[in-house]
C-alpha positions as MATLAB code, in Angstrom:
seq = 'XXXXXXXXXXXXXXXXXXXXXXXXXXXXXXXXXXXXXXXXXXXXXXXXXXXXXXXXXXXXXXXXXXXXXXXXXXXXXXXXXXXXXXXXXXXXXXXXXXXXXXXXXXXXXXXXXXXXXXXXXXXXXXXXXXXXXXXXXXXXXXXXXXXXXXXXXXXXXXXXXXXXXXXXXXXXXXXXXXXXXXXXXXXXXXXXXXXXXXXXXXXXXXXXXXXXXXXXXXXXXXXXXXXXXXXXXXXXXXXXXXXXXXXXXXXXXXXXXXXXXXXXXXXXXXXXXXXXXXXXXXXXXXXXXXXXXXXXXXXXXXXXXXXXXXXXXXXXXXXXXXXXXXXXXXXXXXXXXXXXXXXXXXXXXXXXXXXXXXXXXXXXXXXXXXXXXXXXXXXXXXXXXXXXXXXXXXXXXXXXXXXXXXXXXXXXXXXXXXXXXXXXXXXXXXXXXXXXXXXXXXXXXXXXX';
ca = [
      29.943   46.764  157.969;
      33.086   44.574  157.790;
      32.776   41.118  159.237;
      35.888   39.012  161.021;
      36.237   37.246  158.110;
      37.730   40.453  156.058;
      40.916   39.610  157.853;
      41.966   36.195  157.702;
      45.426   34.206  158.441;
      47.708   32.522  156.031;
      48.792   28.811  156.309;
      52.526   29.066  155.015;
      55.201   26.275  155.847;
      59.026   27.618  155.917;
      60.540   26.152  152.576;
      63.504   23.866  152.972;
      66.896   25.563  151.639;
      68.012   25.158  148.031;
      70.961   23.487  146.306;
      70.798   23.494  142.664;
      73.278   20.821  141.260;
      74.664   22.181  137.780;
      77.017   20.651  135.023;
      78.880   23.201  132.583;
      77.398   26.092  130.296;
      76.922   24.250  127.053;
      75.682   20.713  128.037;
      76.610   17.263  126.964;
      74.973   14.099  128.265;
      77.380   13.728  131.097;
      76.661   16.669  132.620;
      72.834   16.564  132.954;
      73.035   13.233  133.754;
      75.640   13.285  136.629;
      73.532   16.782  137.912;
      69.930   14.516  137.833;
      71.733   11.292  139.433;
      73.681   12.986  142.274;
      70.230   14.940  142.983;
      68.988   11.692  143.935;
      71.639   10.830  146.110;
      72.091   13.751  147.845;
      68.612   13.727  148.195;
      68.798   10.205  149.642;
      71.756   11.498  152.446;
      70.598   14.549  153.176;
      66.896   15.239  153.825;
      67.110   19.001  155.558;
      67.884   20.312  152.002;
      66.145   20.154  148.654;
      68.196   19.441  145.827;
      67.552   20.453  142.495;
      69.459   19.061  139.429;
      69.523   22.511  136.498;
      70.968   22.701  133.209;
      72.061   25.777  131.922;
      71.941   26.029  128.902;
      69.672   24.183  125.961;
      70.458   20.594  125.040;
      71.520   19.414  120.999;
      68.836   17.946  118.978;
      70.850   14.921  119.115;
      71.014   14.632  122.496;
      67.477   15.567  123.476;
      66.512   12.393  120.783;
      68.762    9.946  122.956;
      67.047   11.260  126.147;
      64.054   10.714  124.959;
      64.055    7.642  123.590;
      65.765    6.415  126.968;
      62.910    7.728  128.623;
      64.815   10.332  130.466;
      63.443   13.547  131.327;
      66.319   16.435  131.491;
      67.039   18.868  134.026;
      64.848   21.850  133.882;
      66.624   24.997  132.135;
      67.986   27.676  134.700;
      69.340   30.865  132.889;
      71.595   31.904  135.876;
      71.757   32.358  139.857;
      71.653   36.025  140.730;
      69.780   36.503  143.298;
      66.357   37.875  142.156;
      63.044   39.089  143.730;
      61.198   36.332  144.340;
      64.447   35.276  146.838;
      63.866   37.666  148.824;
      59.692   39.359  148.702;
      57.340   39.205  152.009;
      54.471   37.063  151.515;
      51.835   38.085  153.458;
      50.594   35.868  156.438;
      47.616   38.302  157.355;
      45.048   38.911  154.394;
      42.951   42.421  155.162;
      40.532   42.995  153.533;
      39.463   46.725  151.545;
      36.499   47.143  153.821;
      38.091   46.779  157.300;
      38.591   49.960  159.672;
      41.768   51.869  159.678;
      41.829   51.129  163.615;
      41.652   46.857  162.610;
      45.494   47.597  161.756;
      46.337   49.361  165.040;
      47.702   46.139  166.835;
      49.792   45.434  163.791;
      51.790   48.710  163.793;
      52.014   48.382  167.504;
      53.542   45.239  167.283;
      55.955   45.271  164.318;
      55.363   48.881  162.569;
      54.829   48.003  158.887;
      56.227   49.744  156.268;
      53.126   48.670  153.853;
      50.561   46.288  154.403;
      48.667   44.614  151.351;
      45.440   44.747  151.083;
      42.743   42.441  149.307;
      39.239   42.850  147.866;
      37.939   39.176  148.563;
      40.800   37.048  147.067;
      41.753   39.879  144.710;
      44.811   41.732  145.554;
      43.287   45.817  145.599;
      47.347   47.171  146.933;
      49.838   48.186  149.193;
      48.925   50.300  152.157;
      51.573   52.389  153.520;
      51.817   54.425  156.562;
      52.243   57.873  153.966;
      49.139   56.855  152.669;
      47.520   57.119  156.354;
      49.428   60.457  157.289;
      47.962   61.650  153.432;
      44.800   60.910  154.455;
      44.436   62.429  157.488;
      47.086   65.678  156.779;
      44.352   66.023  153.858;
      41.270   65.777  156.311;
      42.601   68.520  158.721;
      43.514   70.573  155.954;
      40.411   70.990  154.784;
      37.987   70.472  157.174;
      40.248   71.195  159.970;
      39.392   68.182  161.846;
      39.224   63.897  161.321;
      35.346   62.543  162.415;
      35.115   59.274  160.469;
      37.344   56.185  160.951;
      38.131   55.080  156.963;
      38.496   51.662  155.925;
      41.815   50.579  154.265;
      40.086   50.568  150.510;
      39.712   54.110  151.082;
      43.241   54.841  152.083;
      45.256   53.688  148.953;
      46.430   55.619  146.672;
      47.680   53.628  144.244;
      51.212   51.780  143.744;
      54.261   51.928  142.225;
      55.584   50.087  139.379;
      55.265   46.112  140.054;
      57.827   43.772  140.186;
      58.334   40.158  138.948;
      59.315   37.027  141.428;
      62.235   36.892  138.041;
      63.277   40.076  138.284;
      67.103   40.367  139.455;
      67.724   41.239  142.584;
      69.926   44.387  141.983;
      67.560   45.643  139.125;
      64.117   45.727  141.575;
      66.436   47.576  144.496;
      67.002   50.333  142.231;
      63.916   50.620  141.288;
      62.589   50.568  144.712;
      65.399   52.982  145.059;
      64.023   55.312  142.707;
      60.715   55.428  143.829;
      58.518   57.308  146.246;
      57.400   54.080  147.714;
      57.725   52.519  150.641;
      56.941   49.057  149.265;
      56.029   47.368  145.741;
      53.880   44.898  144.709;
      55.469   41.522  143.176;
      53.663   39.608  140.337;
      53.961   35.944  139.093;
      53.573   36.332  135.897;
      49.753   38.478  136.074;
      49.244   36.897  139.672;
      50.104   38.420  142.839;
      52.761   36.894  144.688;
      53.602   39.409  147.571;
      55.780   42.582  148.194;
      58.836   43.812  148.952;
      60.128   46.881  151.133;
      63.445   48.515  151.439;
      64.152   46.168  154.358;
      64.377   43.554  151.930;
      67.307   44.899  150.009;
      69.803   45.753  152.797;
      71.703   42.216  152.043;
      71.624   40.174  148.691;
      70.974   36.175  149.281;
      73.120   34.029  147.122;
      72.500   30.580  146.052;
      74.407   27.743  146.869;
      75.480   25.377  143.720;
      77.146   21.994  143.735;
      79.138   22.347  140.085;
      79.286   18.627  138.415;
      81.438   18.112  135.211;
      83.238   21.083  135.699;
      84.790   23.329  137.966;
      86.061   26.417  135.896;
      83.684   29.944  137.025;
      83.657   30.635  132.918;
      82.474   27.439  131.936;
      79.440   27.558  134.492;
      75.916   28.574  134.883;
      75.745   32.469  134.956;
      76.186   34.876  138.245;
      78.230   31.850  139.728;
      80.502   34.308  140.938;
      77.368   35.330  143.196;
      76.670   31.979  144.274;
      77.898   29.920  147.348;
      79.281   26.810  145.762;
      79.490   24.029  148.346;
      80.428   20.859  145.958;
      82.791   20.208  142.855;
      82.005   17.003  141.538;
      84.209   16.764  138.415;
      86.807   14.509  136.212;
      88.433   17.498  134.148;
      91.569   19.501  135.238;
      91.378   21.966  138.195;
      90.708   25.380  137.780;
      88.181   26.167  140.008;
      87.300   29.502  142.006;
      88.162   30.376  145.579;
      85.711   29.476  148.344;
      84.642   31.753  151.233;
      84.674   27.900  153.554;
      86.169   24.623  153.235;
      83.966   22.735  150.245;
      83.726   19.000  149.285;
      85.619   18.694  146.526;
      85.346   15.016  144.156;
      88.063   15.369  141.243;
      89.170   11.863  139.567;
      90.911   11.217  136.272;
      88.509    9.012  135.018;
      86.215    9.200  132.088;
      83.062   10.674  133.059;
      81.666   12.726  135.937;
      78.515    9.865  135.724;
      81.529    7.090  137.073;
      82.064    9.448  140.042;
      78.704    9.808  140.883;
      78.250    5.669  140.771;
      81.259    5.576  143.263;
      79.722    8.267  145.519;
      76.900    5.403  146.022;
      78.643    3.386  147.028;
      80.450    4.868  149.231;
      77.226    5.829  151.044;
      76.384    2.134  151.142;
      74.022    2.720  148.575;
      72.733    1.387  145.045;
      71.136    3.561  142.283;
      67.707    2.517  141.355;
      67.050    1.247  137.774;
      65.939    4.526  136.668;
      68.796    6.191  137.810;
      71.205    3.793  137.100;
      69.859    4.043  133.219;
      70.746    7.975  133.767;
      74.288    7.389  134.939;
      74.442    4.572  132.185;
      73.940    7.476  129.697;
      76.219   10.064  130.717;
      78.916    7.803  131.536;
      78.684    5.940  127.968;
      78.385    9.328  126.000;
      81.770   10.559  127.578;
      83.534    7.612  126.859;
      82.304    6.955  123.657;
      81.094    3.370  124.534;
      84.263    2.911  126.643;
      86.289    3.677  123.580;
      87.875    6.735  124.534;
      91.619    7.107  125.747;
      90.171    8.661  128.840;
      88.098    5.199  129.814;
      89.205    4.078  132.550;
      89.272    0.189  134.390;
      87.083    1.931  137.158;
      84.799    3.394  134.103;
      84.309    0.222  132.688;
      83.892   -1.806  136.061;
      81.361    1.415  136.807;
      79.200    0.162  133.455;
      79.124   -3.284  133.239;
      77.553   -3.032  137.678;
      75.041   -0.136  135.450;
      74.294   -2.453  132.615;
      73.433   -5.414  135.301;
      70.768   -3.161  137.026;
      69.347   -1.727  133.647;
      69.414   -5.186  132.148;
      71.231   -3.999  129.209;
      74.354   -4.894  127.732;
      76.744   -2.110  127.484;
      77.973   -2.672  123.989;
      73.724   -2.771  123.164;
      72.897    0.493  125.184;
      75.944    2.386  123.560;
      74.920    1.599  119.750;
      70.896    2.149  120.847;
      72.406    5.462  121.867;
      74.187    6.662  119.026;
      72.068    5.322  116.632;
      69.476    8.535  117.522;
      72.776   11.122  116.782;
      71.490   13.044  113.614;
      73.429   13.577  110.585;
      75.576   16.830  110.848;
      74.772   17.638  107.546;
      71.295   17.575  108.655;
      71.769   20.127  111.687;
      72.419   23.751  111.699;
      76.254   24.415  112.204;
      76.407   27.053  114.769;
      74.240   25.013  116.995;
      76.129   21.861  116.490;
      79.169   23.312  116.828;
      78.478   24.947  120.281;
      76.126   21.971  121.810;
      79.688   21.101  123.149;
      81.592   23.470  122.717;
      84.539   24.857  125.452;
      86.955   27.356  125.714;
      90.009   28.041  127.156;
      92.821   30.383  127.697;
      96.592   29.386  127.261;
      99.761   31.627  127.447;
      97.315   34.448  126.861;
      95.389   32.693  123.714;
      91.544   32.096  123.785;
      91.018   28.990  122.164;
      87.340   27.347  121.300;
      86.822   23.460  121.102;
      84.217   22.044  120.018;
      83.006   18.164  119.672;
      80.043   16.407  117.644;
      79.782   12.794  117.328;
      78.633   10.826  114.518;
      78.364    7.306  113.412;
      80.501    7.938  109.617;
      82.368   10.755  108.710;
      81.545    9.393  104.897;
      79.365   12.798  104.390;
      81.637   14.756  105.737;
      82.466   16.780  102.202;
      78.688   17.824  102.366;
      78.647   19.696  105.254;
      82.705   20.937  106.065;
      82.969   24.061  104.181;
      79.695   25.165  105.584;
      81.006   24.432  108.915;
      84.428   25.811  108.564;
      82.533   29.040  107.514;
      80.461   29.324  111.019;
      82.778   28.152  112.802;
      84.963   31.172  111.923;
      82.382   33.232  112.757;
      81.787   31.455  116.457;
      85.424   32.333  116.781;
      84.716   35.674  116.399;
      81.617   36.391  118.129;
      83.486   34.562  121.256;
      86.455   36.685  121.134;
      88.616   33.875  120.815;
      91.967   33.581  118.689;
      91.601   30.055  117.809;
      88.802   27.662  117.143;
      88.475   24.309  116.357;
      85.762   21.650  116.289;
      86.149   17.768  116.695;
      83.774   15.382  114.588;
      84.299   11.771  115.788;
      83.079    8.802  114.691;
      82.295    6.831  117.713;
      82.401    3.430  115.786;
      85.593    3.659  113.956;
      86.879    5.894  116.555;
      88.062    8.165  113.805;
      88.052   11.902  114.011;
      88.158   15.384  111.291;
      89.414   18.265  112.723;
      88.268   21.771  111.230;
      89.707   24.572  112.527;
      90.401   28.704  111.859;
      93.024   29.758  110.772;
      95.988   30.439  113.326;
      99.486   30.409  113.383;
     100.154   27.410  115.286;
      97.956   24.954  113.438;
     100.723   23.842  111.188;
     102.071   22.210  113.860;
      99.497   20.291  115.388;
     100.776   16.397  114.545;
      97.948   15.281  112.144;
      98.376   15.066  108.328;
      96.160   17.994  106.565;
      93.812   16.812  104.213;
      92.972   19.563  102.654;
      92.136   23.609  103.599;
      91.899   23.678  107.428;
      90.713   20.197  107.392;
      93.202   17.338  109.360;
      92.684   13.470  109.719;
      92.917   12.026  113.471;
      92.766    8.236  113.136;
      92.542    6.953  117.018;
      91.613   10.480  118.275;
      88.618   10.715  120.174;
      89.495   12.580  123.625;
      89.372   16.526  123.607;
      90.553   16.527  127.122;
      93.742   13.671  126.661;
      94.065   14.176  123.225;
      93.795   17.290  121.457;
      93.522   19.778  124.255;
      97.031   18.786  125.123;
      98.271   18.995  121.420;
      97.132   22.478  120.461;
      98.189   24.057  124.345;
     101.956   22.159  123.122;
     102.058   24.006  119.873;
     101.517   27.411  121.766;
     104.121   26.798  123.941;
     106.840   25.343  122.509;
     109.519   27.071  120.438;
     109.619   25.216  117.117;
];
């Protein structure tokens, strides 16, 4: 006998929509820390939404150390936004149980004509029930006994299912294997627990996600399948080069020196303060970027923007900068490839891919340990990026010195810095990619010398 309780209804609450808040593909401190800070503010202005602050891709040794002895806690990783399963899969509100009567389910296929209905052995998910596995049942009854006397009970109408699915499984990927199966319906796991199902239904239109971009606005530097995504906010301080919109999008670009000094003024423009915490977070990003204020990019409203920060941390900003960088490791210490693309951004002008990369240091005194070993990788991150010219940036932050290595191309000889050897140039008072040397190597490819 099967008692009431073999069918029993599922408390669910509709979740609140999405935004994940992302910085750029290969992240530096201003870029998880404008993405965490502006999560709390837009969290603080907008509660019909939940924001969530992502990084995509995996932080430098370096700059994990600073977090952490800051006592700030990343964004979590996000590999991309395709759509994916768990985005769209049923979860069931209605638990039957294996040991209910076929005719328990007739109201339900009256009222909304399933195409599968799970079924459940206690808590333990036993598998989808499908209206061919009914017609089976009975077609198979008449066919050999010529006539249906016994009502069966849903355990005894499965037949088994198809090939599970994962909540991570991409969106397009689980369609065509839905697709190509006999199936009206598969089963969706969480990891080895069941999470719920999808049907054909569920595929007729792919969801997107919406993104707010922070310290960048370029598709190619982003988090992947942006092109899929509905981005609804650029919050950035680099040059413009961002995607089309399907609608009208806020859109926060300032010349200043750090995405973390926009976010401040976005504050205040709500009439609102960061708290300590967050104001330590926006500290970070915003000192990183400018090098402790230091770089040509700094700004009077970046510097106005720190010294309100250091007030509610109770830090000086000089203090905070050198407690900072004093946790940057060695490059001779750290493997090349990853030190070279911790920061690492490319570009394409007049129809050449260039690669620039940055690491800071404290002294570029051990510099003839490590440069040929880095020269030789960084030829090779050239290559594996398809690019026709790369070049990586170590600056001292305290001397505000810079080396330049770089591949070999043929406009390097006239980039305006005196060679000190192989593909090795001196920068005295260079620390800005962006103002500096960006604008330098992008003059040498179009100019006719």
């Amino acid at each position: 006998m099967w008692g009431l309780t073999a069918k029993t209804s599922i408390s669910q609450s509709e979740p609140m929509e999405k935004v994940f808040i992302t910085g750029h593909r290969n992240p530096d401190l201003d870029s998880v820390c404008s993405a965490s800070a502006y999560a709390v503010l837009k969290k603080n202005t907008d509660s019909a939404r939940t924001y969530v602050p992502v990084r995509p891709g995996h932080l430098s040794d370096s700059n994990k150390a600073i977090l952490s002895a800051l006592g700030i806690k990343p964004p979590v990783y996000m590999k991309n936004v395709y759509p994916k399963v768990e985005d769209v899969m049923l979860r069931p509100t209605v638990r039957y149980g294996a040991d209910m009567p076929l005719t328990a389910l007739a109201k339900e296929y009256s009222e909304s004509n399933p195409s599968v209905v799970p079924v459940f052995d206690g808590d333990r998910f036993k598998g989808l029930l499908s209206v061919d596995d009914i017609t089976y049942y009975f077609m198979q009854k008449m066919g050999s006994e010529g006539r249906v006397t016994d009502t069966p009970t849903l355990g005894e109408l499965l037949r088994g299912d198809g090939e599970p699915l994962l909540t991570t499984d991409l969106f397009e990927d689980a369609k065509a294997s839905l697709s190509g199966s006999k199936k009206r319906g598969l089963a969706v796991y969480d990891k080895e627990e069941f999470a719920g199902y999808v049907t054909r239904r569920c595929f007729l239109k792919a969801p997107s996600y919406k993104v707010i971009m922070v310290d960048h606005n370029e598709a190619g530097q982003s988090i992947g399948g942006i092109e899929s995504a509905d981005v609804v906010e650029i919050v950035d301080h680099h040059r413009l080069d961002a995607s089309k919109t399907n609608l009208p999008i806020f859109i926060d670009t300032e010349p200043l020196g750090s995405t973390c000094t926009i976010v401040y003024q976005l504050f205040l423009r709500h009439g609102m303060m960061p708290d300590e915490y967050t104001a330590r977070v926006l500290l970070a990003g915003l000192i990183s970027d400018t090098l402790i204020l230091k770089s040509p990019t700094t700004t009077h409203v970046d510097r106005e923007t720190a010294a309100a920060l250091s007030r509610i941390c109770k830090v000086t900003t000089e203090g905070f900068g050198q407690e900072m960088f004093s946790h940057v490791e060695s490059l001779a210490k750290r493997d090349p490839e990853s030190a070279i693309l911790s920061d690492f951004k490319k570009y394409n002008e007049s129809g050449v891919g260039i690669g620039i990369g940055q690491c800071e240091v404290t002294t570029l005194k051990d510099i003839d340990d490590y440069r040929d070993d880095y020269l030789a990788v960084l030829e090779s991150v050239r290559e594996k990026n398809g690019l026709d010219w790369a070049v990586v940036m170590i600056t001292n932050v305290m001397k505000e010195h810079s080396i330049l290595l770089t591949t070999g191309f043929r406009s390097e000889k006239y980039l305006p810095y005196d060679r000190i050897g192989g593909k090795v140039y001196d920068m005295p008072n260079v620390m800005s990619r962006k103002k500096q040397l960006l604008p330098e190597m992008i003059y040498t490819l179009t100019s006719n010398f």
